[in-house]
N, C-alpha and C positions, 0 to 999 in steps of 0.2 A: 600226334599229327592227324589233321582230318584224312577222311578217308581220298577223297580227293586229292590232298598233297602226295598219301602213299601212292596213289596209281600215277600219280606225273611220275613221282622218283623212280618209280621202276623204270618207266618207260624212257627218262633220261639214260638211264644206266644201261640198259639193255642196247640203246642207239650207241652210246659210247663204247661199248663193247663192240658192237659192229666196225666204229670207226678208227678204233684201234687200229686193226685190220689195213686197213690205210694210212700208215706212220705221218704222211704231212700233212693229210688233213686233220690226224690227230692232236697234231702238235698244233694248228691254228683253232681246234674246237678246244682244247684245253686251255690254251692262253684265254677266250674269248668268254671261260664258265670260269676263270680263277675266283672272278666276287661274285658269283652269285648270290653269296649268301645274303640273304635278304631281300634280294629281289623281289619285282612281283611275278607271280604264278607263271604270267604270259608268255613272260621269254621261257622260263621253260619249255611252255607248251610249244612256243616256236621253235626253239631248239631239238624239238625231238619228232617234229612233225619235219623240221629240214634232213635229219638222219632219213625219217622212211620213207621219203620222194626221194634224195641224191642217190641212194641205192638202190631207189628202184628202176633207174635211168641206164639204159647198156651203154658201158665204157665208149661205145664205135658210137655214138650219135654226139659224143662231145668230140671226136676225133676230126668230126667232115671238114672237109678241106675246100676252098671254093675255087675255079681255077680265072687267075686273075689274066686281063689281057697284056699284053707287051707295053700298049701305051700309055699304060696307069698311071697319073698326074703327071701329062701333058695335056698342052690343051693349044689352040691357037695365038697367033700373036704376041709368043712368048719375047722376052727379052729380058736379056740378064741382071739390067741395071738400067737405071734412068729415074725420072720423076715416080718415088715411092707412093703417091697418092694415086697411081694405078692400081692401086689394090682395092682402093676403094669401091665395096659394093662386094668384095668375095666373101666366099663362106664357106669353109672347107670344112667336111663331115667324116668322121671316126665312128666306127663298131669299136667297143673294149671286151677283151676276154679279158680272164682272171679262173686260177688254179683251174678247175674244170668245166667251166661255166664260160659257155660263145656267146658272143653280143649279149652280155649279159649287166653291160650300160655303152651307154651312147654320149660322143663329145661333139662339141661344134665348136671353129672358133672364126670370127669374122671380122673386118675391116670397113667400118663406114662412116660416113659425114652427113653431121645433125647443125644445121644452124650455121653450118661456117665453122665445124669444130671436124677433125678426126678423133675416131675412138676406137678400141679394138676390144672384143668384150669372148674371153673362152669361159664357156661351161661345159661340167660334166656330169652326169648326173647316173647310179645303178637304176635299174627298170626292172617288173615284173615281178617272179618268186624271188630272184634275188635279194630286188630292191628292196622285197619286204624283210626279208632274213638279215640285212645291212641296216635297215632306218632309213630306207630311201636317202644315203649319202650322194651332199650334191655340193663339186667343189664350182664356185665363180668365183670369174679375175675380171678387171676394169681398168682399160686404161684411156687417159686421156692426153693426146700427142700434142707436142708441138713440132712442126717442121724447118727442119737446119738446111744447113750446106747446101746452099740450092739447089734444095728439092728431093734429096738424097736420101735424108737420114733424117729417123726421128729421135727424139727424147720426152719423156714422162713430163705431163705437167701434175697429174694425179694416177695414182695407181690406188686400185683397193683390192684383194684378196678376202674370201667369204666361205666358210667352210659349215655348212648344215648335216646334222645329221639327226632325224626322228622332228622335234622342236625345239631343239639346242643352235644357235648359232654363233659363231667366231667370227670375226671380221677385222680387217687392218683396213685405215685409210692412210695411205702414203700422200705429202704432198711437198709440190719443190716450187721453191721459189730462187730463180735463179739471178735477179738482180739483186739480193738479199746473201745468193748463195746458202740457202739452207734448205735442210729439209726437216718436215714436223711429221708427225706420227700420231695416230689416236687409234687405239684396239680397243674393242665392243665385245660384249657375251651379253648376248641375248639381246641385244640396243642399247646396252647401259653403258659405260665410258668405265673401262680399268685399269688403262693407262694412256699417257702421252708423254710425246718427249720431243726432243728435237738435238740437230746437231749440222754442222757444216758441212756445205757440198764441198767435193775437191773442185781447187783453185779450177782447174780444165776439167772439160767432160761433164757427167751427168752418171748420174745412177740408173741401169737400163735396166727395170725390171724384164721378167720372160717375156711377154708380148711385144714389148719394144727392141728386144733384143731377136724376138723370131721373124719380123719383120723385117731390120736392119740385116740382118745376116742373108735374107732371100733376097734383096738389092746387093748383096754385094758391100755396104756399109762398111766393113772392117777389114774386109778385102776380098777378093777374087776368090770365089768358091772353085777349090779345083784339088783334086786328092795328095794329100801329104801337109794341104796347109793347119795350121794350129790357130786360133784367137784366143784372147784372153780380154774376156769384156765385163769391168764394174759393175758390178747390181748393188741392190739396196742390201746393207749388210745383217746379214743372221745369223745371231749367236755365234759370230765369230768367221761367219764363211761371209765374203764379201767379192765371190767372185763367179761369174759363167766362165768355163772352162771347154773350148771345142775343138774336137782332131777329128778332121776328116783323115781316113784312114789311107794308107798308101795301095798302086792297086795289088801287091803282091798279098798283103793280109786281108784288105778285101776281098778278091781272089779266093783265099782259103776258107774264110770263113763262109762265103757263098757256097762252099763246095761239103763243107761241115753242116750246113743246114739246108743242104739239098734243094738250095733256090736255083730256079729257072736263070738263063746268063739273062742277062739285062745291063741298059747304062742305066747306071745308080751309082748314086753315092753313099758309104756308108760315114755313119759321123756318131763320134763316140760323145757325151757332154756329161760334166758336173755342175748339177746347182747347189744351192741351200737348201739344205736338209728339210726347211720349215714351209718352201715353196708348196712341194705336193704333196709332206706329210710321210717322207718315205726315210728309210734307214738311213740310207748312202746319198741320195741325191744323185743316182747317176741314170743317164736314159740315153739307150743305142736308137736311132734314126736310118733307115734306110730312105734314101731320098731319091726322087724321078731327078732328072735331068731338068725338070723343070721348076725345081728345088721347092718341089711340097713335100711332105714325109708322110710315103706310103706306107708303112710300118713303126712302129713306134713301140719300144718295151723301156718304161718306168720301172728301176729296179727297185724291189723290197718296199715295197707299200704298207707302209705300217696293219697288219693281221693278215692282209688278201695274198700277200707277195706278187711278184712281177705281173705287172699291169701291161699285155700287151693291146694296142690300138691298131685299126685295121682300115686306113684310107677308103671310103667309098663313093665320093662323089664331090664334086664342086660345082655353087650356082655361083652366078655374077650376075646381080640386079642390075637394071639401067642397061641394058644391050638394046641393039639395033633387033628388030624384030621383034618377038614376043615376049622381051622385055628379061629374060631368064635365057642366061647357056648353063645347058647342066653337062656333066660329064660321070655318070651315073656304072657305079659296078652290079651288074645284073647277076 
């Protein structure tokens, strides 16, 4: 081996032995070197240049805590329910931690109108040392509504899902045609076309992919947000799961669980969901919500993230383009 290969392997070896030391981050740096064999040189060197920064970092500076105000995702002129095209023009922004790493990627997801069309478009993307130790992983979702029930409720005319990581990309275009009743499919790696398909809508309804379904639920769409209620809303089906699943929690287990993780009282709502597993790439598909009263989600944990594990999100601000005035209301966590 050159001599240069000998002094990376040491220096892998010697980080792995540190990280030992640390059993779950071990178990996520080992899954992550099982093929290196053959690799190039680099990710070595990146993988062992991540050991002697994450160590050299005191446990208390991943710990900080920020202290949030009472009113956090409320905002003016709230209302429960009514013409869903009031959203248009918002953009609500997420911090994301992960294992021991604070804001250590950032999500946005927004509501607007191009042409006479509504669209809803979330990206999320890791930043910084992270980003680089990940492949700058960056998941985008796209959807394109049509508006129901007078004014109420929407449904997907196109949905596409995009998942990057380094120069690799994945990508689904969903599409429905509903005087036809069908929906087609075309998945991409790297721009190239490696499969499509298609298959029947049900007779009623529509396929709600997330976007359509996170919208619909903050109108009220499937019914009355208020604690103990349950929904069971269609999505586009994935290897076999073919359903969003949502329990807002009743307030005696809400109650405790506020009291188990030492949150401040507040009205919130807590709301437990399952998606498809293939949504955001995670074990379970399951994700807890802590929700304002004004049914944003202030807190957000995606469980079992396929390597990172629990992905929490951390609400900090909302703009709304097109306002009276300066054209922007922010609501901004300082």
């Amino acid at each position: 081996m050159p001599r240069r290969g000998q002094w990376v392997e040491k220096l892998v070896i010697y980080n792995i032995k540190i990280i030992s030391e640390k059993k779950q981050f071990f178990s996520f740096f080992r899954h992550k070197t099982m093929r290196l064999k053959g690799r190039p040189l680099r990710f070595l060197l990146r993988a062992s240049i991540f050991g002697l920064i994450f160590f050299s970092i005191p446990s208390h500076a991943l710990d900080t805590k920020s202290h949030e105000p009472t009113n956090l995702g409320q905002y003016e002129n709230f209302v429960p329910e009514g013409k869903i095209t009031r959203f248009s023009g918002e953009t609500l922004y997420y911090d994301i931690s992960f294992l021991w790493f604070k804001n250590a990627a950032s999500a946005k997801v927004r509501f607007f109108e191009e042409d006479g069309k509504y669209f809803s478009e979330l990206e999320a993307s890791t930043k910084g040392f992270v980003g680089f130790f990940t492949a700058y992983r960056k998941h985008f979702y796209k959807t394109e509504f049509e508006i129901i029930d007078n004014g109420k409720k929407l449904r997907p005319k196109t949905f596409m899902r995009q998942v990057t990581i380094a120069s690799n990309s994945e990508s689904t275009l969903h599409k429905f045609d509903y005087s036809k009743r069908l929906h087609t499919w075309e998945k991409f790696l790297n721009g190239e076309t490696v499969e499509t398909g298609q298959e029947n809508l049900p007779e009623e309804g529509a396929f709600n992919d997330i976007l359509t379904a996170f919208y619909n639920i903050r109108n009220g769409a499937y019914g009355k947000l208020e604690k103990g209620k349950k929904f069971a809303i269609r999505t586009i089906p994935e290897k076999g799961h073919g359903e969003i699943s949502v329990h807002i929690l009743p307030e005696t287990d809400q109650e405790q669980i506020r009291i188990e993780d030492g949150r401040a009282k507040r009205d919130d709502l807590l709301l437990n969901a399952i998606v498809p597993k293939e949504i955001f790439k995670t074990k379970t598909g399951k994700i807890t919500f802590w929700s304002s009263m004004h049914f944003i989600p202030i807190e957000t944990t995606i469980k079992d993230y396929i390597l990172l594990g629990d992905l929490h999100a951390r609400f900090t601000h909302r703009e709304v383009q097109n306002c009276s005035g300066c054209g922007i209301t922010h609501q901004k966590l300082e």
